[in-house]
MILO-796250 format. One record per residue: residue in three letters; z, x, y of N, C-alpha, C, CB in turn. Coordinates in steps of 0.2 Angstrom, whole numbers, plus 5000, padded with zeros to 4 digits. Glycine has a CB too. Example, Ala and Ser with C-alpha at 12.3 -4.5 7.8 and 13.67 -1.06 7.14 Angstrom:
<atoms>
<r = ALA; n.zz = 5039; n.xx = 5066; n.yy = 4972; ca.zz = 5039; ca.xx = 5062; ca.yy = 4978; c.zz = 5039; c.xx = 5066; c.yy = 4984; cb.zz = 5045; cb.xx = 5057; cb.yy = 4978>
<r = SER; n.zz = 5035; n.xx = 5064; n.yy = 4989; ca.zz = 5036; ca.xx = 5068; ca.yy = 4995; c.zz = 5039; c.xx = 5064; c.yy = 5000; cb.zz = 5029; cb.xx = 5070; cb.yy = 4997>
</atoms>
This chain:
<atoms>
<r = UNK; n.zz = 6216; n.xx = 5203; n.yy = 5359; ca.zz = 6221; ca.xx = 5202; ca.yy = 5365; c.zz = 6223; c.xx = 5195; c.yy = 5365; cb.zz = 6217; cb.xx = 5205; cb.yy = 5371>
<r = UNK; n.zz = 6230; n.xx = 5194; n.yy = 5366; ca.zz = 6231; ca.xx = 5188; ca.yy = 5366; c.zz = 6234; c.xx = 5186; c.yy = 5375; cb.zz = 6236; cb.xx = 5186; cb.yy = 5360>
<r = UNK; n.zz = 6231; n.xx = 5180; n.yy = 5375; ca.zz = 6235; ca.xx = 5178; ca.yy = 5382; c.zz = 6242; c.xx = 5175; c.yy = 5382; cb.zz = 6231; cb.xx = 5173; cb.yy = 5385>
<r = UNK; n.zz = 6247; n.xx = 5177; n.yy = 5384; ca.zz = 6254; ca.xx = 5173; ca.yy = 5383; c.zz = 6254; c.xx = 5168; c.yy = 5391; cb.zz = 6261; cb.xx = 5181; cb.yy = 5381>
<r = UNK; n.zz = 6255; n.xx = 5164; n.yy = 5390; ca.zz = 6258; ca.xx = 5158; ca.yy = 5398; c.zz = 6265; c.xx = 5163; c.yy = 5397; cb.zz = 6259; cb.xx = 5146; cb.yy = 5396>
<r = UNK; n.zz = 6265; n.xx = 5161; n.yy = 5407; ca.zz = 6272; ca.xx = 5163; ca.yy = 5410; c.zz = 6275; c.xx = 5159; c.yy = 5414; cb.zz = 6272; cb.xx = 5170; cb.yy = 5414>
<r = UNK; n.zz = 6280; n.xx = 5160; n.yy = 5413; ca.zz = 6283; ca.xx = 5153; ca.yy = 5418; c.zz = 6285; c.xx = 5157; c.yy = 5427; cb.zz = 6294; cb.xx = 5151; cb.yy = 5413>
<r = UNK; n.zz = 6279; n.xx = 5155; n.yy = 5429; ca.zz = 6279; ca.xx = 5158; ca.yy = 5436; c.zz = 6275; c.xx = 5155; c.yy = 5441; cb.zz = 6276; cb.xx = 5165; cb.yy = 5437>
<r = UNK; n.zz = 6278; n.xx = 5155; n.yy = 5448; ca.zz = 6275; ca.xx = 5149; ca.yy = 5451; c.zz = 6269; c.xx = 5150; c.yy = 5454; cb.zz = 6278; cb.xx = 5146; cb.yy = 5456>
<r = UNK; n.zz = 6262; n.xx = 5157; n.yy = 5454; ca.zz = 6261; ca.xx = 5160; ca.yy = 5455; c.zz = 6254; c.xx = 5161; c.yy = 5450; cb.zz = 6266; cb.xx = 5164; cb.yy = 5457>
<r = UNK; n.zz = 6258; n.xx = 5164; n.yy = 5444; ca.zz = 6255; ca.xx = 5167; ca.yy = 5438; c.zz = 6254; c.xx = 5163; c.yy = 5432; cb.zz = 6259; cb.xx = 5173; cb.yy = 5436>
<r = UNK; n.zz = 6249; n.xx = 5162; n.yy = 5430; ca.zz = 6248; ca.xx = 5156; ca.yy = 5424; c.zz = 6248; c.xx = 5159; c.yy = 5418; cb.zz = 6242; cb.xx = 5150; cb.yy = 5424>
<r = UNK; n.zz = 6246; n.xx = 5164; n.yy = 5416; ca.zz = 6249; ca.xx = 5170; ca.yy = 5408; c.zz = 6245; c.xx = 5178; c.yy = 5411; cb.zz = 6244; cb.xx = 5165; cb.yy = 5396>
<r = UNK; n.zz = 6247; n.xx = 5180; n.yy = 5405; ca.zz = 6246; ca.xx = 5188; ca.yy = 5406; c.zz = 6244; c.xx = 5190; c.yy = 5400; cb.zz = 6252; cb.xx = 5192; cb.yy = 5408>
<r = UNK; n.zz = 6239; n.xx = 5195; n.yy = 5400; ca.zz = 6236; ca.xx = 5199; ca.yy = 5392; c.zz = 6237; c.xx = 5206; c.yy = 5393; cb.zz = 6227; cb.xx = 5198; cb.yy = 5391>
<r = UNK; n.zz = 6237; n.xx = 5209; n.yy = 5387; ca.zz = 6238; ca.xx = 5217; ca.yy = 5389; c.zz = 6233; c.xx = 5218; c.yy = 5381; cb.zz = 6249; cb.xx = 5220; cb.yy = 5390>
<r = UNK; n.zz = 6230; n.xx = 5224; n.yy = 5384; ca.zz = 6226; ca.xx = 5226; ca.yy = 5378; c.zz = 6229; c.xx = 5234; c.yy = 5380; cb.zz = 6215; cb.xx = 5224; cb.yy = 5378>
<r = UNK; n.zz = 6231; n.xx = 5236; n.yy = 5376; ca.zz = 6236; ca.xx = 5244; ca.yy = 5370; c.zz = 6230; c.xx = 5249; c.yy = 5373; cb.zz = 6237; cb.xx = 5243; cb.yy = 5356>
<r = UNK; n.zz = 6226; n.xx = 5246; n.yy = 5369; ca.zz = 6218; ca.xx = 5252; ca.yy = 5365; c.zz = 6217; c.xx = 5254; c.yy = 5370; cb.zz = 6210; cb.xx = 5250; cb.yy = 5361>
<r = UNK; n.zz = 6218; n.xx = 5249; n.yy = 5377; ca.zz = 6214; ca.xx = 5252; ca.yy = 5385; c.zz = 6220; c.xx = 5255; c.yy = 5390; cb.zz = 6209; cb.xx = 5245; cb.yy = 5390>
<r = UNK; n.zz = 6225; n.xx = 5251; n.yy = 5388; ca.zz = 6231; ca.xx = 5250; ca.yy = 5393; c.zz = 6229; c.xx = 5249; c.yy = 5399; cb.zz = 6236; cb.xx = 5255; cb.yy = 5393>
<r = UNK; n.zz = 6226; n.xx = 5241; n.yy = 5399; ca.zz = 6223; ca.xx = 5237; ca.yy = 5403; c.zz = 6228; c.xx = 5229; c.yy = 5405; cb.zz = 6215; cb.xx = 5236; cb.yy = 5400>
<r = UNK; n.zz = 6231; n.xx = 5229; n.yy = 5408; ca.zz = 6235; ca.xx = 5221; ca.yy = 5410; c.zz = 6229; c.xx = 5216; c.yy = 5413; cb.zz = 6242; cb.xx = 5223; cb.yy = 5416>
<r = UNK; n.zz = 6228; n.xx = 5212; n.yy = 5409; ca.zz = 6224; ca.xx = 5205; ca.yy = 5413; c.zz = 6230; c.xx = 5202; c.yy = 5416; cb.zz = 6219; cb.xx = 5198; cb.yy = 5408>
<r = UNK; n.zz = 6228; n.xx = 5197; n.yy = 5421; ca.zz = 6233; ca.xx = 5193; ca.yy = 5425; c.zz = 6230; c.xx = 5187; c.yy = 5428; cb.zz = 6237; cb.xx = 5196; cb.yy = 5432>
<r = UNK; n.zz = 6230; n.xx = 5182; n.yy = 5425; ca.zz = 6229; ca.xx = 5174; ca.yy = 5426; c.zz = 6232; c.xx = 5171; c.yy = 5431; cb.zz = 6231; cb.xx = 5170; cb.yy = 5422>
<r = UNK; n.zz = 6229; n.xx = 5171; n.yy = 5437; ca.zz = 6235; ca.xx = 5167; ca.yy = 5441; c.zz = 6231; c.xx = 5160; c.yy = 5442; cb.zz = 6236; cb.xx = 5172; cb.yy = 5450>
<r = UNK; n.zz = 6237; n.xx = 5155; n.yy = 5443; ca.zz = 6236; ca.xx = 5149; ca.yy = 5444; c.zz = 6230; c.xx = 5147; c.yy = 5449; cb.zz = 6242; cb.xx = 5146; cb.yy = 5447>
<r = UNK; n.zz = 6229; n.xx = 5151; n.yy = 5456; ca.zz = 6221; ca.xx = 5149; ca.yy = 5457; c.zz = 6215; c.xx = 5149; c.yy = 5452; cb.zz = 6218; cb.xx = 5152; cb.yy = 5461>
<r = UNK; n.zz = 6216; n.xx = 5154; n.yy = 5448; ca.zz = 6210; ca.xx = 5152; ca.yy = 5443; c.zz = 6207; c.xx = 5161; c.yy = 5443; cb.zz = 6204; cb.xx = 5145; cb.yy = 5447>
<r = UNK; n.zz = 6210; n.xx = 5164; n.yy = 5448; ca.zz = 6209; ca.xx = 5170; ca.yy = 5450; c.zz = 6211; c.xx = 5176; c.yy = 5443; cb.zz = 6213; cb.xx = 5171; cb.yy = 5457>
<r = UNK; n.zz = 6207; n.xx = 5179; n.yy = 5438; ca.zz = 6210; ca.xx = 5183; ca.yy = 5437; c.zz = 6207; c.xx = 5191; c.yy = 5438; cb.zz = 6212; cb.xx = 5181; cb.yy = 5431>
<r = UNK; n.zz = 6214; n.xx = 5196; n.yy = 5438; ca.zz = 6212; ca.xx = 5200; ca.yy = 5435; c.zz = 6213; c.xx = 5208; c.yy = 5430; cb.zz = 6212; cb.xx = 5199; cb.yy = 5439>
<r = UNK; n.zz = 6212; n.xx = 5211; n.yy = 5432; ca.zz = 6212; ca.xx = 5217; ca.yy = 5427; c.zz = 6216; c.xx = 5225; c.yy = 5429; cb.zz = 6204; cb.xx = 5219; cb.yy = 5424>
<r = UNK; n.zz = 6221; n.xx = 5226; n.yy = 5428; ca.zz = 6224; ca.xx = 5233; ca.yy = 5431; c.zz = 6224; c.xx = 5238; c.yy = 5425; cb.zz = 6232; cb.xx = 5232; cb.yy = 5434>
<r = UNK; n.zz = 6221; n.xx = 5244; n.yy = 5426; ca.zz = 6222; ca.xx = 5249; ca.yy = 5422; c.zz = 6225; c.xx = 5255; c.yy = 5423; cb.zz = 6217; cb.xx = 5251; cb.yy = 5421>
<r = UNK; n.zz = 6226; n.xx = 5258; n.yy = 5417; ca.zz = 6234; ca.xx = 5262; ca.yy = 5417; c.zz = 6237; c.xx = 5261; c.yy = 5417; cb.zz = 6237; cb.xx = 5265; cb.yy = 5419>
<r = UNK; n.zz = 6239; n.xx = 5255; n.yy = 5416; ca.zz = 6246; ca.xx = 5251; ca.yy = 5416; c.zz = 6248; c.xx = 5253; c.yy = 5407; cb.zz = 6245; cb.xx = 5241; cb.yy = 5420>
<r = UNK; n.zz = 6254; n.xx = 5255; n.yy = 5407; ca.zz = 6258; ca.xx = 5260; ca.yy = 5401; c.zz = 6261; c.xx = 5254; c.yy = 5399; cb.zz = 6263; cb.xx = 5266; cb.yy = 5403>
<r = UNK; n.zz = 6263; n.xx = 5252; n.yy = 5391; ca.zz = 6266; ca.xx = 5248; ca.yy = 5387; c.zz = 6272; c.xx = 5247; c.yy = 5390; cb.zz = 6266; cb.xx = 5249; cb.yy = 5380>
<r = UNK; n.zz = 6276; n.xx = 5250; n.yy = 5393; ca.zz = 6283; ca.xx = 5250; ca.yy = 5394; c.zz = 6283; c.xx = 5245; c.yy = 5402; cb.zz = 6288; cb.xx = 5258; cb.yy = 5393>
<r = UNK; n.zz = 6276; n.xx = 5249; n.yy = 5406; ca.zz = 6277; ca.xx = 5242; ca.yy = 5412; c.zz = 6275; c.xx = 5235; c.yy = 5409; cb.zz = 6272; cb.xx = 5242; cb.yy = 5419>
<r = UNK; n.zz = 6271; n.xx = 5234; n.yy = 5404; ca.zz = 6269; ca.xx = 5227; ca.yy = 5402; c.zz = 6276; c.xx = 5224; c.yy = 5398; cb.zz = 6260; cb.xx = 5226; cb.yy = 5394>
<r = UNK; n.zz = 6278; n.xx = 5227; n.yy = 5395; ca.zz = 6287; ca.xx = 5227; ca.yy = 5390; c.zz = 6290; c.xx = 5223; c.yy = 5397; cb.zz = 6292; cb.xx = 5237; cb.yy = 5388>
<r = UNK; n.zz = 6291; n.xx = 5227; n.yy = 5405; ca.zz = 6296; ca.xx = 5225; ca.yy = 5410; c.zz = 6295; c.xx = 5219; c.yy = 5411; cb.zz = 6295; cb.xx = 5229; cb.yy = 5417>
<r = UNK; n.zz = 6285; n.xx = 5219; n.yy = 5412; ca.zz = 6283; ca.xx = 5211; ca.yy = 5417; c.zz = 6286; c.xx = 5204; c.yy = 5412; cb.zz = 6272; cb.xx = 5210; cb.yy = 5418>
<r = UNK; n.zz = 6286; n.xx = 5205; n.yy = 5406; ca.zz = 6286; ca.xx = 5201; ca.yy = 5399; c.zz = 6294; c.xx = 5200; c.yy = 5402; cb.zz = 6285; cb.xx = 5206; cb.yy = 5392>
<r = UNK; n.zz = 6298; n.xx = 5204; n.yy = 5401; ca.zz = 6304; ca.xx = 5204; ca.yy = 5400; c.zz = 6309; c.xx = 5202; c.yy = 5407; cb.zz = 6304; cb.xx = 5210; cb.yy = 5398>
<r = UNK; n.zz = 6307; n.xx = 5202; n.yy = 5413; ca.zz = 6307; ca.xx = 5201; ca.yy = 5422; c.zz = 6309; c.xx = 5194; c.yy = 5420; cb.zz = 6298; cb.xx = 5202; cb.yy = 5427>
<r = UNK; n.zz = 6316; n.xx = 5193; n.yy = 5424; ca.zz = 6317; ca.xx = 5187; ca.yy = 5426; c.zz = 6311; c.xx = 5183; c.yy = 5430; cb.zz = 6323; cb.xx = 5187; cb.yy = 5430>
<r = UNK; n.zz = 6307; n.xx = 5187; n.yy = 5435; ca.zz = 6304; ca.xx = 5186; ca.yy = 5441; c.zz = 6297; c.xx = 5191; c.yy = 5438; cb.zz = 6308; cb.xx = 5188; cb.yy = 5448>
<r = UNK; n.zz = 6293; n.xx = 5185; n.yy = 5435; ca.zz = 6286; ca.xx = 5190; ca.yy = 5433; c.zz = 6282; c.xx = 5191; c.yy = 5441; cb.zz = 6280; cb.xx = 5185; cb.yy = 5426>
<r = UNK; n.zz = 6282; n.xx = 5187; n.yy = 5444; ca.zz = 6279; ca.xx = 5187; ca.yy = 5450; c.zz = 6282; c.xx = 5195; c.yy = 5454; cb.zz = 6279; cb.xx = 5179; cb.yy = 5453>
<r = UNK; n.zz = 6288; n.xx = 5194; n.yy = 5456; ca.zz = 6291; ca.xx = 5200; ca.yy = 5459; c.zz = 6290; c.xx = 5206; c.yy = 5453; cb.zz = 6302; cb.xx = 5198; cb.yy = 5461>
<r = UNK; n.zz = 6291; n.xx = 5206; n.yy = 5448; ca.zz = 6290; ca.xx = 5214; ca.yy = 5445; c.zz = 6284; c.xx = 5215; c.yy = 5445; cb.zz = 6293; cb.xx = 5216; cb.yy = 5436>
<r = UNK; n.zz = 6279; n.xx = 5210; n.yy = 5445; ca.zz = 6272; ca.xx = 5210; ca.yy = 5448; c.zz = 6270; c.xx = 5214; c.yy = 5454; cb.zz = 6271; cb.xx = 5204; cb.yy = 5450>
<r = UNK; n.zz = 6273; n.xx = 5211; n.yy = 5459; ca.zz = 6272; ca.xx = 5213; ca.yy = 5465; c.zz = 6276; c.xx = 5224; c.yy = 5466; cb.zz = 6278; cb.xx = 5206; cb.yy = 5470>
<r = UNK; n.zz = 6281; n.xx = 5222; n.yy = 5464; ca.zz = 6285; ca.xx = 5229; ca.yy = 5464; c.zz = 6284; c.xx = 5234; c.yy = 5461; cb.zz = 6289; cb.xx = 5229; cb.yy = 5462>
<r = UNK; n.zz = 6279; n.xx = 5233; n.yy = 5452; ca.zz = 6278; ca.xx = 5236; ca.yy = 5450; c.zz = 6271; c.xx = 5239; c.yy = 5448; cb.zz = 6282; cb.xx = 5235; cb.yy = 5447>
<r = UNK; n.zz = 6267; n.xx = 5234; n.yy = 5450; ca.zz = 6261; ca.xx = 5235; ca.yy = 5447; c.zz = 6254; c.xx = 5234; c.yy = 5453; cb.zz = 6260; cb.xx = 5228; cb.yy = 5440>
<r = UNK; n.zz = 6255; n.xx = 5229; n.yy = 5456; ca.zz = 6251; ca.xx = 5229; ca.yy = 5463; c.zz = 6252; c.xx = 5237; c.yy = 5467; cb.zz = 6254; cb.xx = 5221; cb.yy = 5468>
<r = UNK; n.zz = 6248; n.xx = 5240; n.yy = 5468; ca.zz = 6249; ca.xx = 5244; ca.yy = 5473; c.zz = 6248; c.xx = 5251; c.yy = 5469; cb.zz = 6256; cb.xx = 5243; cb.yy = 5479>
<r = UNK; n.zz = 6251; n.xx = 5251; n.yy = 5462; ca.zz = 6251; ca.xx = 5257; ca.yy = 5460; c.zz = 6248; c.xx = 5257; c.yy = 5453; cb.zz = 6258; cb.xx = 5259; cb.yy = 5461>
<r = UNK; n.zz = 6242; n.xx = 5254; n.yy = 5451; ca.zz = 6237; ca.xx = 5256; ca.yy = 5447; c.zz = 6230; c.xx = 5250; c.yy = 5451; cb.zz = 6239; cb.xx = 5256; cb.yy = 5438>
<r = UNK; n.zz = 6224; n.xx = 5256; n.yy = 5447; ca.zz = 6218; ca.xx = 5251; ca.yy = 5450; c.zz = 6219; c.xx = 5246; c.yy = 5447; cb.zz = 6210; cb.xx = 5254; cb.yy = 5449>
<r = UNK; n.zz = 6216; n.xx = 5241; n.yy = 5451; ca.zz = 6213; ca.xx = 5232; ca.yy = 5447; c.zz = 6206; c.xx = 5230; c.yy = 5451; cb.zz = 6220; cb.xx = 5224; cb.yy = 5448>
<r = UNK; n.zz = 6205; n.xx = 5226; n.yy = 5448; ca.zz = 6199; ca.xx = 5220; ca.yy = 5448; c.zz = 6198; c.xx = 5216; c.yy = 5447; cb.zz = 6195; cb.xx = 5221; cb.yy = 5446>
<r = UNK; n.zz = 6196; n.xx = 5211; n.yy = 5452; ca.zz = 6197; ca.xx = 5206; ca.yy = 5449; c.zz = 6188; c.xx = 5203; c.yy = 5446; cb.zz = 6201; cb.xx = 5202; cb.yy = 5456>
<r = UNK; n.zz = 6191; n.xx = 5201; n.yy = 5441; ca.zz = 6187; ca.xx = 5198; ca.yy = 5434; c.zz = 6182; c.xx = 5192; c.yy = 5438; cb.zz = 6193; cb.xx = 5194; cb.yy = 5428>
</atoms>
């Protein structure tokens, strides 16, 4: 699992592990965490999101479990 940095004022990089389809999320407090069920094609969006923080918020907060790590 590699971590990739994101240019967000919010979010300091993001991991996605396939095998689990588990999204980690690094945020700039230091805070991270782990959402599961999250499907390759929403990790593809957040990647791809002008605004990783907003497709964040829209797409992934509220609509699979997470934890924070």
């Amino acid at each position: 699992m590699n971590w990739q940095s994101v240019n967000s004022s919010n979010m300091d990089s993001v991991a996605y592990d396939a095998d689990s389809s588990t999204l980690y999320v690094r945020f700039n407090s230091g805070a991270t965490y782990s959402y599961s069920g999250v499907p390759q094609s929403e990790y593809n969006g957040l990647m791809s999101a002008s605004s990783h923080g907003t497709y964040l918020n829209a797409h992934i907060k509220g609509s699979y479990p997470y934890q924070k790590l």
